[in-house]
N, C-alpha and C positions, 0 to 999 in steps of 0.2 A: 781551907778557903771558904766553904760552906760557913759557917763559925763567922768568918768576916762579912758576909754577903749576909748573914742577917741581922748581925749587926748594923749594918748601914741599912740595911732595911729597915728594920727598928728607929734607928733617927729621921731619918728622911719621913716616915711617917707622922713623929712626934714632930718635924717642924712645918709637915702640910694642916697638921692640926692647930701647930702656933700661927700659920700665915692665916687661916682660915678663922679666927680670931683677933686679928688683927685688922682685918676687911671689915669685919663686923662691926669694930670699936672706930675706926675711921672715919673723921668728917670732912677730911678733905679729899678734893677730887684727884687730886696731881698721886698722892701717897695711896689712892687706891688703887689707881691705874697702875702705878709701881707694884704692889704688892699680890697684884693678878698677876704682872706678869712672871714676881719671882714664883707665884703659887702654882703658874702653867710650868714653869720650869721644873721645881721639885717635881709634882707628878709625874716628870715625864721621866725624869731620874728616878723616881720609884718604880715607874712601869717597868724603866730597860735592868734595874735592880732585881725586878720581882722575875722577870724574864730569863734573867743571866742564873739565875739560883736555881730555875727549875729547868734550867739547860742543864746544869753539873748536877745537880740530882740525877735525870735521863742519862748521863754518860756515866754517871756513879757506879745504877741498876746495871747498865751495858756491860760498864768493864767486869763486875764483880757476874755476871750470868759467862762472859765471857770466859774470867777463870776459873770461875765450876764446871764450863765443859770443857777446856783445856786440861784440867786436873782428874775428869774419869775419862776423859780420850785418850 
């Protein structure tokens, strides 16, 4: 799972980077307004992305402490 979770981490990054370039290049106002709001979107997909990944990492460290002391107990 971890492997997929940065994966999708990895894109979602590269496409706040493509929204954030595309703001840039914009001269209209309708397509910009759009394009914040897809850029507030991503980000917030990359936060709960970047959040979920260092949640299973912490249960990763847990369960594996868990069975090193299940295993000299």
């Amino acid at each position: 799972m971890e492997n997929t979770l940065v994966f999708y981490i990895e894109c979602s990054k590269k496409e706040v980077k493509r929204l954030k370039n595309e703001i840039e290049k914009t001269t209209n106002d309708y397509s910009e307004m759009w394009l914040k709001g897809a850029l507030a979107t991503e980000e917030t997909k990359l936060t709960m992305l970047e959040n979920l990944l260092s949640e299973q990492q912490m249960l990763d460290r847990i369960s594996k402490f868990t069975y090193e002391i299940e295993s000299y107990g």
